[in-house]
C-alpha positions as a printed Julia matrix, in Angstrom:
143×3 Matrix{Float64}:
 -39.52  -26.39   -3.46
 -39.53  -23.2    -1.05
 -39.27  -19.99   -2.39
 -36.77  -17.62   -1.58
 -36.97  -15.25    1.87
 -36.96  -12.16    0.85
 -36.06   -8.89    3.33
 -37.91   -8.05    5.66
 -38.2   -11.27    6.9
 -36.7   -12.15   10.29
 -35.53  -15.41    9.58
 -32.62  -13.62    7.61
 -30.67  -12.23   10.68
 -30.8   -15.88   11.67
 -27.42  -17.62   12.98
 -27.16  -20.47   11.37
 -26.06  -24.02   13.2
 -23.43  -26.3    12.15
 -24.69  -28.6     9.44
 -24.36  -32.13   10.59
 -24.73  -34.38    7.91
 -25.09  -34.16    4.07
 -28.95  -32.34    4.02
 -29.54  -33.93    0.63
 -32.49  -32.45    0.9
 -31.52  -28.83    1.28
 -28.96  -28.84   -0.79
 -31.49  -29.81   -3.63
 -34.07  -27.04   -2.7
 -31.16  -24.56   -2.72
 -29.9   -25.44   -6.21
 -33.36  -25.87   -7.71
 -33.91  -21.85   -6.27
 -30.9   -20.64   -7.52
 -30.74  -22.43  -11.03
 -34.48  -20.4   -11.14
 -32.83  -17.51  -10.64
 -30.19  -14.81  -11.81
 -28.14  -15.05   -8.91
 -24.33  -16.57   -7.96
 -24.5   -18.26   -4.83
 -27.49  -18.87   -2.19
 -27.57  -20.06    1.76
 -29.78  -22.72    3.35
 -31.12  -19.34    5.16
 -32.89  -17.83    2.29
 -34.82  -20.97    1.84
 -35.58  -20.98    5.19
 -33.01  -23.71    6.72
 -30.96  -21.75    9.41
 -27.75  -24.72    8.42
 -24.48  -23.55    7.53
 -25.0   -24.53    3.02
 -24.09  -22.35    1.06
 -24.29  -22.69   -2.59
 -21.76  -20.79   -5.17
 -22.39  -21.08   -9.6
 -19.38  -21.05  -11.25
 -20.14  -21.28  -14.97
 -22.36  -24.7   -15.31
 -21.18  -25.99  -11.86
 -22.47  -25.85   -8.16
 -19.99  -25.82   -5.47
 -21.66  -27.24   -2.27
 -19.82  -25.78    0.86
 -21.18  -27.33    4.42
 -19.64  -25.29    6.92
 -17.17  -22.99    5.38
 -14.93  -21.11    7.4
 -13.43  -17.71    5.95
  -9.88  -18.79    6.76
  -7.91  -14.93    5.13
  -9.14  -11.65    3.99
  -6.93   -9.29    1.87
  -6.54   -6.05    2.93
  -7.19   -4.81   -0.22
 -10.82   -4.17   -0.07
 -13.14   -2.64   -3.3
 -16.79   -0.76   -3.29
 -18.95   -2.94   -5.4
 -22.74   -2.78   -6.06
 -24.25   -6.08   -4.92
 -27.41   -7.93   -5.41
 -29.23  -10.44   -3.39
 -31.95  -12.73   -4.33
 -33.41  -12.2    -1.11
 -33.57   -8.51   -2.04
 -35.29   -9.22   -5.22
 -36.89   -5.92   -6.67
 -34.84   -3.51   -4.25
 -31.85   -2.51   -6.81
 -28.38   -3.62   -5.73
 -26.68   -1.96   -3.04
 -22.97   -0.49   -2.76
 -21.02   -2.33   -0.44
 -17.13   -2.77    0.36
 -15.66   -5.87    0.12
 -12.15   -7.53    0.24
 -10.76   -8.23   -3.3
  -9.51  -12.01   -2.29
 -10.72  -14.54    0.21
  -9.94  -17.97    1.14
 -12.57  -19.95    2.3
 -12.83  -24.03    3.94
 -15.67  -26.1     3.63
 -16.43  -29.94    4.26
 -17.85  -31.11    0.25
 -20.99  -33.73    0.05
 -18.65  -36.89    0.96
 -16.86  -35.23    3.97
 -13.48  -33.66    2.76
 -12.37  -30.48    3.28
 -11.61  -28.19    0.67
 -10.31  -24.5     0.58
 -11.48  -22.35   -2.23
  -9.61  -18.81   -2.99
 -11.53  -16.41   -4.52
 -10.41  -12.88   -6.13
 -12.58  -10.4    -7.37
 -16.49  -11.49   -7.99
 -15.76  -14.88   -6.52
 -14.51  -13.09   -3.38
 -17.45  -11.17   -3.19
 -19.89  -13.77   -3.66
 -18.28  -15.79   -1.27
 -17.85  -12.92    1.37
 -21.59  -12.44    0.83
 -22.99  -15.92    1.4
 -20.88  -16.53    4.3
 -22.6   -13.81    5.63
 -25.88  -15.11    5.25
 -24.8   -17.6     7.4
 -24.27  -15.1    10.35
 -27.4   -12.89    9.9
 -25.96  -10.03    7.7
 -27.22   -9.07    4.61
 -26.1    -6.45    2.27
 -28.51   -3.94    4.19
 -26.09   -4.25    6.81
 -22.8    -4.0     4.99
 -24.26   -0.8     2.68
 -22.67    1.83    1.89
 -23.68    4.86    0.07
């Protein structure tokens, strides 16, 4: 299992590619690293695979997303203080995010999905599809 990346590492303003079949493999590492830590979703990028995974925990459950798509912002936004795992020790930083967001993503057999999330689910989605494009919560802070 590969640890997390943690900031300042350059591999974290990585783009990540499409992901092109089900990365068993990755998808394992990621869920092993985030059910060892205190944290709500993780990308392939913080383990070091630049593919478009991301990971979200709700309650007992993993939803696996393989190249989500934020398909609608509100406009409604909200300043939250967010944590990363790939900022572990740094304190959480304030950043504004919207309060819903609608999300599609392929699952592990192929279908698509869409997932809406309001509140903390927004945000956590918000902030792993970001991952995805390079942009952590350094970029998005706001004090």
């Amino acid at each position: 299992m590969s640890s997390i990346l943690q900031w300042p590492d350059e591999r974290l303003k990585q783009v990540s590619r499409p992901a092109t079949g089900p990365c068993i493999s990755v998808v394992s590492e990621m869920k092993a690293a985030l059910a060892a830590n205190p944290g709500l979703g993780i990308s392939a990028v913080q383990v070091g695979h630049p593919v478009r995974i991301v990971i979200v925990k709700q309650g007992e459950d993993f939803i696996t997303m393989f190249n989500p798509e934020m398909m609608k912002l509100s406009s409604q936004t909200m300043r939250v203080a967010e944590g990363c795992l790939s900022f572990q020790g740094q304190g959480q930083q304030w950043v504004r995010r919207h309060k819903r967001a609608r999300v599609r993503y392929l699952d592990l057999e192929g279908q698509y999905h869409t997932i809406r999330g309001q509140g903390l689910l927004s945000q956590v989605l918000q902030h792993e599809l970001d991952h995805l494009d390079g942009i952590t919560i350094r970029d998005r802070r706001q004090d």
